[in-house]
C-alpha positions as CSV (number, residue, x, y, z in Angstrom):
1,X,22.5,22.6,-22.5
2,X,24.7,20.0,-21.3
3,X,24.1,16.5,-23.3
4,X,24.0,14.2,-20.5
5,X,21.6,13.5,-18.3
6,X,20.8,11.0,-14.8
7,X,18.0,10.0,-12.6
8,X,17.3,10.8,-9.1
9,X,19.5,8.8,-8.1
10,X,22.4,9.3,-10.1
11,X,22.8,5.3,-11.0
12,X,21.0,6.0,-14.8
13,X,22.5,7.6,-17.0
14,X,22.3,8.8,-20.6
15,X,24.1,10.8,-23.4
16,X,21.1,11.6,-25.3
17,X,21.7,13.3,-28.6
18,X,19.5,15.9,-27.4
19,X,17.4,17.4,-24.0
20,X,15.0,19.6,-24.8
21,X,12.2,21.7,-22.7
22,X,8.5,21.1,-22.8
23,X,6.2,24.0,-21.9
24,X,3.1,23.9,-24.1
25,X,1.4,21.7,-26.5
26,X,3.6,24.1,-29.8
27,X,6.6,22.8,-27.5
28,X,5.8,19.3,-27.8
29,X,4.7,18.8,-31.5
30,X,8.0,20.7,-32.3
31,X,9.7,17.9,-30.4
32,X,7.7,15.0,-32.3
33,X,8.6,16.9,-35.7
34,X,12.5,16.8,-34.6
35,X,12.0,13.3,-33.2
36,X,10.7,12.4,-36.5
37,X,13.0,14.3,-38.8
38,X,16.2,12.8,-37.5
39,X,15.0,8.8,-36.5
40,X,15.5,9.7,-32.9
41,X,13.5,8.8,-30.2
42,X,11.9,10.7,-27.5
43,X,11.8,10.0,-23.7
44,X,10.0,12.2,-21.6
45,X,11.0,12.3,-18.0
46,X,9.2,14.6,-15.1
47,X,11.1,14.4,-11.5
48,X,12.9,11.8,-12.7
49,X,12.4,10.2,-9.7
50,X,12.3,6.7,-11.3
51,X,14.8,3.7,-10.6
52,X,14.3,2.3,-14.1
53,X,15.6,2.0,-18.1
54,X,12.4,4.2,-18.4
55,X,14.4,7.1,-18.4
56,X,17.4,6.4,-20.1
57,X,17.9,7.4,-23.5
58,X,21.3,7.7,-25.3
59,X,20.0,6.8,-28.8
60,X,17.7,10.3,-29.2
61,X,15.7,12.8,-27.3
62,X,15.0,13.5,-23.6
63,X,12.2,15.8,-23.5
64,X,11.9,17.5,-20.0
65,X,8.0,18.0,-19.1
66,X,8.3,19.5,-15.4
67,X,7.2,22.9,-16.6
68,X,4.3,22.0,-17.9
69,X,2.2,23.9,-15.7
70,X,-1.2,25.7,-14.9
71,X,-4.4,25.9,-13.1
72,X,-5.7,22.6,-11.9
73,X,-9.5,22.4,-13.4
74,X,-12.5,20.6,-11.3
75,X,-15.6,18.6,-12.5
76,X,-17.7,18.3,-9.7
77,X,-20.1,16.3,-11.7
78,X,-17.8,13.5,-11.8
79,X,-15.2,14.6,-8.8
80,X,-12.5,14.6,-11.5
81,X,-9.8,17.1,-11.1
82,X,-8.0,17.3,-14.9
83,X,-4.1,18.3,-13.3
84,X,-0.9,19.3,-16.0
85,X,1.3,16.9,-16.6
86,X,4.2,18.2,-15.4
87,X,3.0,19.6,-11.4
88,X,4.3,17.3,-9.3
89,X,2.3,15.6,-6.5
90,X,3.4,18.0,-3.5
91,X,1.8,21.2,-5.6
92,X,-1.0,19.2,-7.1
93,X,-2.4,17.9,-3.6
94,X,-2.0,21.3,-1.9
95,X,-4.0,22.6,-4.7
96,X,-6.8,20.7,-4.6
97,X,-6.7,20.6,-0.7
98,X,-7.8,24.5,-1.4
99,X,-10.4,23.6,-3.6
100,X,-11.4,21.1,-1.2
101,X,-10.4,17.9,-2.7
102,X,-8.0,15.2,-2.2
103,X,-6.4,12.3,-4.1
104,X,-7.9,9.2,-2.2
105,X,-4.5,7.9,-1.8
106,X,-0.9,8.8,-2.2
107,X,2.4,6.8,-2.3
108,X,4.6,7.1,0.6
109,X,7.0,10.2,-1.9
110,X,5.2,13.3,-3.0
111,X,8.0,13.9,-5.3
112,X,7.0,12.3,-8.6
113,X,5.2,14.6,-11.1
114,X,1.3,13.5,-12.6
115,X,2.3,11.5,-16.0
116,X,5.2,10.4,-14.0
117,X,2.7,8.6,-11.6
118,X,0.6,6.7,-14.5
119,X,3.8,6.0,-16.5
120,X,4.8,3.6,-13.9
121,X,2.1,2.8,-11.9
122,X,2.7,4.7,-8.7
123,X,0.8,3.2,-5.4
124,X,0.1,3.8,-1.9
125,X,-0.6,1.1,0.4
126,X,-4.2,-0.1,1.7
127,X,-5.9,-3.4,1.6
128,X,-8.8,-1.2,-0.2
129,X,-6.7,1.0,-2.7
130,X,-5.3,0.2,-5.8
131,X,-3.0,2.4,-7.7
132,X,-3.5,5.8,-8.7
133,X,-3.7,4.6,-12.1
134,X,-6.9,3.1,-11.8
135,X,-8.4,6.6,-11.2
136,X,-7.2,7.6,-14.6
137,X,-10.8,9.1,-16.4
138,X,-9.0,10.6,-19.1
139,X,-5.6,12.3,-20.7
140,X,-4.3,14.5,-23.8
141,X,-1.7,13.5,-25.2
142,X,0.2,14.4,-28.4
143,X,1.0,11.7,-31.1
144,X,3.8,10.4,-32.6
145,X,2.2,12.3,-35.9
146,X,2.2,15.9,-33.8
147,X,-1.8,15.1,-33.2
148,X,-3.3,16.3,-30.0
149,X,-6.1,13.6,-28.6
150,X,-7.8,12.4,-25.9
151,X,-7.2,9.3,-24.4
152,X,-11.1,8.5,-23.3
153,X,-12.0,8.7,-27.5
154,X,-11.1,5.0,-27.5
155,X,-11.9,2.1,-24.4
156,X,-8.3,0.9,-25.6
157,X,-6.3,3.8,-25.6
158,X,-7.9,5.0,-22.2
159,X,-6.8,1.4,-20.5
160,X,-3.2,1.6,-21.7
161,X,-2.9,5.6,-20.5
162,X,-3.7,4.2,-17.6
163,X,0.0,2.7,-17.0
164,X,1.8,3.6,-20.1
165,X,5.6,3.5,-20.2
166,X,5.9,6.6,-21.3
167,X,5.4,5.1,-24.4
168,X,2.3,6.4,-26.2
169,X,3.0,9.9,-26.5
170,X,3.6,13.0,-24.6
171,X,1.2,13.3,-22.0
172,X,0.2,16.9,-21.2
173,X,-2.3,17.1,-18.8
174,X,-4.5,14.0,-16.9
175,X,-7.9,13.3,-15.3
176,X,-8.0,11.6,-12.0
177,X,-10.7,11.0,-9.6
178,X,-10.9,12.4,-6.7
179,X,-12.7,13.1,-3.2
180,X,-13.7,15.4,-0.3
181,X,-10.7,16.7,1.3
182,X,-9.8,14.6,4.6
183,X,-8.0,14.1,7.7
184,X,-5.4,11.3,8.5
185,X,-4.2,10.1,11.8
186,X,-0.8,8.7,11.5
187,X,0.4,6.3,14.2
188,X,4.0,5.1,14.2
189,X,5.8,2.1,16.9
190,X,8.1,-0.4,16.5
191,X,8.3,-4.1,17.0
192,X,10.7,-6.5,16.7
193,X,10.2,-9.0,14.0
194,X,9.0,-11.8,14.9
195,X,6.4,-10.5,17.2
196,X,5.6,-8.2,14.4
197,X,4.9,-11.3,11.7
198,X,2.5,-12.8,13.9
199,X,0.2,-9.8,14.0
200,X,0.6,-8.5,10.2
201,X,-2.9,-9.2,8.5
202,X,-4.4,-7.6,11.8
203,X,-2.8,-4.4,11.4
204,X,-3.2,-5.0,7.6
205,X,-7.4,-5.4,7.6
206,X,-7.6,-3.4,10.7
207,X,-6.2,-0.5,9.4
208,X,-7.2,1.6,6.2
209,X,-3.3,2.2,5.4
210,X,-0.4,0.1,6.8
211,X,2.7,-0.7,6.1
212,X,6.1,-1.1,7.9
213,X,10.4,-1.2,7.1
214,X,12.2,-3.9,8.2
215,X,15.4,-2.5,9.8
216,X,17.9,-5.6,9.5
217,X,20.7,-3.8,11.8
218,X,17.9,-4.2,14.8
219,X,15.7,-7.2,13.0
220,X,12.8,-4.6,14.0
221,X,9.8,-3.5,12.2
222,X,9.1,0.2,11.9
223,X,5.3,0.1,11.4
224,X,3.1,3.3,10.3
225,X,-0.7,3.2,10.4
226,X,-3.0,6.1,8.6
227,X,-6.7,6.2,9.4
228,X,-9.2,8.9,8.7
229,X,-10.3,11.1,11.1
230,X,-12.7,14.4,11.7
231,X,-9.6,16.9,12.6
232,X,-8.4,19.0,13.2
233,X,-4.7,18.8,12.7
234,X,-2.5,18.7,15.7
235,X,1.1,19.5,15.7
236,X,3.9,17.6,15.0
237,X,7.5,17.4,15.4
238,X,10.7,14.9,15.3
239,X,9.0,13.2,17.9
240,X,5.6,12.8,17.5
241,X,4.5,9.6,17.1
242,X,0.8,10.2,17.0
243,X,-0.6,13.2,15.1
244,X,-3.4,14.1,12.9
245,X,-3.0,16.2,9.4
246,X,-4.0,17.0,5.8
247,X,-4.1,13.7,4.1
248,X,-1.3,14.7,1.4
249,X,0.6,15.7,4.3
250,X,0.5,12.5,5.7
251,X,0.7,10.3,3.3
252,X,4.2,10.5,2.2
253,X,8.0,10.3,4.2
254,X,10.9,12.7,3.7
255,X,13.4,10.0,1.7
256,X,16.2,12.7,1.2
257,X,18.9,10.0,0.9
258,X,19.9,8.4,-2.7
259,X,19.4,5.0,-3.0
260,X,18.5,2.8,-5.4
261,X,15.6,0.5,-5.3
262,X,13.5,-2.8,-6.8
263,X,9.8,-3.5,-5.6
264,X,8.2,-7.0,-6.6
265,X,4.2,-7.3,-5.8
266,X,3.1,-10.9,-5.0
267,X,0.1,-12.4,-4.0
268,X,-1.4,-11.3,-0.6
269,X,-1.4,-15.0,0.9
270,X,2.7,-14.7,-0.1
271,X,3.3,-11.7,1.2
272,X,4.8,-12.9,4.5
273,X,6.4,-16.0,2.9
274,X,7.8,-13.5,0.5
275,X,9.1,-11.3,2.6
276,X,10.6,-13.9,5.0
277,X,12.9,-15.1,2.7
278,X,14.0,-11.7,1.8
279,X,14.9,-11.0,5.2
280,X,17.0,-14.5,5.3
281,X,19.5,-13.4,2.3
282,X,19.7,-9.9,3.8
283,X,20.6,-11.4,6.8
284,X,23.3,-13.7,5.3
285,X,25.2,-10.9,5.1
286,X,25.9,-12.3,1.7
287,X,25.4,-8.7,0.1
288,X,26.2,-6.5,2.9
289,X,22.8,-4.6,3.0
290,X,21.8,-2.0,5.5
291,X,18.9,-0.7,4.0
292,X,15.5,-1.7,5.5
293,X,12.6,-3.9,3.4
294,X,9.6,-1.9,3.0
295,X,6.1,-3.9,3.1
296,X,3.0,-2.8,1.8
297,X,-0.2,-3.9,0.6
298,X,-2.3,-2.7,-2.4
299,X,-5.7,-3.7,-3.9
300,X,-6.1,-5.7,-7.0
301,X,-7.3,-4.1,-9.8
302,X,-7.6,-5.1,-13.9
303,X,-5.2,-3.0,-15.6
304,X,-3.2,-5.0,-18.4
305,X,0.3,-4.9,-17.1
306,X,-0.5,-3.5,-13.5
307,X,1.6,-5.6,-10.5
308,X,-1.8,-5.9,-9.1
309,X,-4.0,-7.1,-11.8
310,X,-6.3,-9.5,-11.0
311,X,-5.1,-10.1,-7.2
312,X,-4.8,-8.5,-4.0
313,X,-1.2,-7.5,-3.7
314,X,1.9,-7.5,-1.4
315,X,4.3,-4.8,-2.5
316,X,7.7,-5.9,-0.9
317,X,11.0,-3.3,-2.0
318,X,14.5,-3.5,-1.4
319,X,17.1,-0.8,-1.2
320,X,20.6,0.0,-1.6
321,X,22.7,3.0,-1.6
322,X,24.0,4.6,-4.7
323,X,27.5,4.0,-3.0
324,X,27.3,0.5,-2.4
325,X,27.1,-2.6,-5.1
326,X,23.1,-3.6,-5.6
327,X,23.0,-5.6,-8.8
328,X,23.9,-9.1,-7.0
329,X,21.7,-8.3,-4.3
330,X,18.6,-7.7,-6.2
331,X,19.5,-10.2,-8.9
332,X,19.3,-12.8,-6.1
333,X,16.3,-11.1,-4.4
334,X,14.6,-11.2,-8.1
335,X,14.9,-15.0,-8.2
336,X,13.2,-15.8,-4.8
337,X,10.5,-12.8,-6.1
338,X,9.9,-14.4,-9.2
339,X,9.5,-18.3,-7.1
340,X,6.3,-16.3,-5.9
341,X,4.9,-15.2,-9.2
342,X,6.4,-11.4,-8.4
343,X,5.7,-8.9,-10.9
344,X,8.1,-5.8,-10.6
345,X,7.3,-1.9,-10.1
346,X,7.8,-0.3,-13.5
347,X,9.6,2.8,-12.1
348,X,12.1,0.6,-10.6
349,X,14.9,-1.8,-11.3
350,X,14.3,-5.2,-12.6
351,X,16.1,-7.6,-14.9
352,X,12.9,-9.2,-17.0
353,X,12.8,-9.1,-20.9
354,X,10.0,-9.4,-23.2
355,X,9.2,-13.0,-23.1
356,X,9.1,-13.0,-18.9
357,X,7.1,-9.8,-19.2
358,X,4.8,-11.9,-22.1
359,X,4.9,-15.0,-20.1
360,X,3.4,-12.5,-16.6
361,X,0.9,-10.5,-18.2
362,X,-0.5,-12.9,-21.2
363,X,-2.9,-11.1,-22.9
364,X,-2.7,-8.1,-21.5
365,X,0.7,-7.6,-22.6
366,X,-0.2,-8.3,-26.0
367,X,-3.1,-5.4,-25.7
368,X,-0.9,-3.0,-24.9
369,X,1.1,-2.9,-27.5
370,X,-1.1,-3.5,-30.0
371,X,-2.5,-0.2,-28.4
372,X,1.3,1.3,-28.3
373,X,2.0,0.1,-32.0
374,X,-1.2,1.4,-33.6
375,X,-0.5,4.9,-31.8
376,X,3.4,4.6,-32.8
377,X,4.1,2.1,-35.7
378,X,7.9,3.8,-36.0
379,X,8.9,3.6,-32.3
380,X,8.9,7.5,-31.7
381,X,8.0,7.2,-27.8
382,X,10.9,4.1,-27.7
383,X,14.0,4.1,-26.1
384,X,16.8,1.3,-26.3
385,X,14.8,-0.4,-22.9
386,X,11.1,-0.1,-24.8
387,X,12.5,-0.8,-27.7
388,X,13.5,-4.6,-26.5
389,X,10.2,-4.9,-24.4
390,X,8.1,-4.3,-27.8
391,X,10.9,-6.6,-30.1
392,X,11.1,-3.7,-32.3
């Protein structure tokens, strides 16, 4: 197999000194005894759908984990559905719409596979939903040691699986809560932009999903409200702009196109604020950008180095096409981010370093990798990137 690998996008890029298959737990303590044998550090990657350093890794292993694969067990006890690591969303959420479940809420990309979605923190929008990882109930992982374990055998350990980095281990199969199986109705217009400010926390509390992209060729909002409904399904086609569906086919948007991308949550009462002076330096035409702002909102929860800990949350990205200059452009964006106390999307592209990640999470951040250090005192799960965040 070739030795070099790239993200999604095609902007990340690494000449790992090895990329190797994952399959079944045998698979994966093979990799750790390699990793271990030879000082070289593993990185896991799934869809590698991720914008970030996460995935980069030319100082050791890239261990590929998107066949790790299987049946898709239910506890109706405790409406847990225990899903391998390696499915990725689309599969996972047809899956359990046959068994008559659902995921409560999805991001707006189905692409991503399950560890891939609690390595970064993965979110939909909804003034009333956090991130998927907050419906972590419990994981296996394997060590840096080749040990198989649970995450839920220590409180710790279970709150840092939660949003891990990739960084405690290789994750082969997670527990999320789930619910019923549902309808959505999805309802799509578009407004220009200042009309559209004046109306956002309406549309925000009024609807259980909202969320729009700012188009800056047109200034013009392209706004998208879910709701649940009874069904049945209607059909849809390129013009609907009104239908009702499955909620995993609903939730997420065909985003075919490569681009590359950096999402800041602030604090609800910032959002707009936030977002208004985005749209000023995109339209400076400083940075020539004609990729849209996406706005979104997402409940706070108490995960240590979640974007939303502790507050309800404005998740505000910007875009740029792999064939067009970004770093100035989100450099500059990062500055007016970080004037509002931003904290960035882990499975995107930001420029922080230990101390600003120390000085946004406080204690939290030290919890984690206490956690990450007592699981992996050598640095097996760290790459160049994690490798700086833990000052190893």
């Amino acid at each position: 197999m070739s030795r070099t690998f790239a993200n999604w996008s095609g902007l990340v890029q690494s000449t790992p000194t090895e990329i190797t298959k994952i399959v079944t737990i045998q698979d994966a303590q093979q990799v750790v005894a390699l990793a271990n044998a030879t000082k070289a550090p593993i990185t896991t990657v799934g869809s590698s759908h991720s914008h970030s350093f996460l995935v980069q890794n030319s100082i050791g292993i890239i261990a590929l984990t998107d066949k790790i694969k299987g049946p898709i067990t239910i506890n109706e006890s405790n409406m847990s559905a225990t899903i391998p690591s390696g499915m990725r969303l689309r599969e996972a959420s047809e899956l359990l719409w046959k068994k008559g479940y659902a995921f409560p809420n999805q991001g707006d990309v189905d692409v991503q596979s399950i560890a891939g979605l609690i390595c970064t923190g993965v979110h939909g929008t909804g003034l009333k939903h956090p991130s998927i990882s907050t419906h972590v109930q419990d994981a296996t992982l394997v060590s840096s040691t080749g040990d198989v374990f649970k995450a839920s055998e220590n409180r710790e350990t279970l709150e840092a699986t939660r949003l891990n980095l990739g960084a405690l281990g290789i994750i082969m199969d997670v527990t999320l809560s789930v619910v019923p199986c549902f309808f959505l109705q999805e309802q799509n217009w578009k407004e220009k932009a200042d009309l559209l400010v004046e109306k956002i926390d309406l549309l925000a509390e009024g609807n259980d999903h909202f969320e729009f992209f700012w188009n800056p060729a047109n200034d013009t909002g392209y706004i998208k409200t879910l709701n649940p409904h009874e069904g049945p399904a209607t059909r849809k086609d390129d013009f609907d702009r009104d239908y009702i569906d499955y909620s995993h086919r609903v939730f997420p948007s065909e985003r075919n196109e490569k681009h590359t991308e950096m999402e800041y949550s602030v604090a609800y009462e910032n959002g707009l604020s936030c977002f208004m002076e985005i749209r000023d330096l995109v339209l400076s035409g400083k940075h020539q950008v004609l990729w849209p702002i996406e706005y979104r909102t997402v409940a706070k929860d108490t995960g240590w180095i979640s974007p939303a800990k502790d507050r309800l949350t404005v998740a505000i990205s910007i875009h740029q096409g792999v064939d067009q200059p970004h770093e100035s452009f989100f450099r500059e964006a990062e500055e007016i981010f970080r004037t509002y106390e931003g904290r960035p999307h882990w499975g995107k592209c930001n420029y922080l370093t230990n101390n600003d990640f120390a000085s946004i999470y406080g204690q939290g951040w030290d919890a984690f990798w206490k956690v990450q250090s007592d699981l992996d005192p050598t640095g097996v799960f760290l790459n160049t990137y994690l490798q700086g965040l833990r000052n190893l």
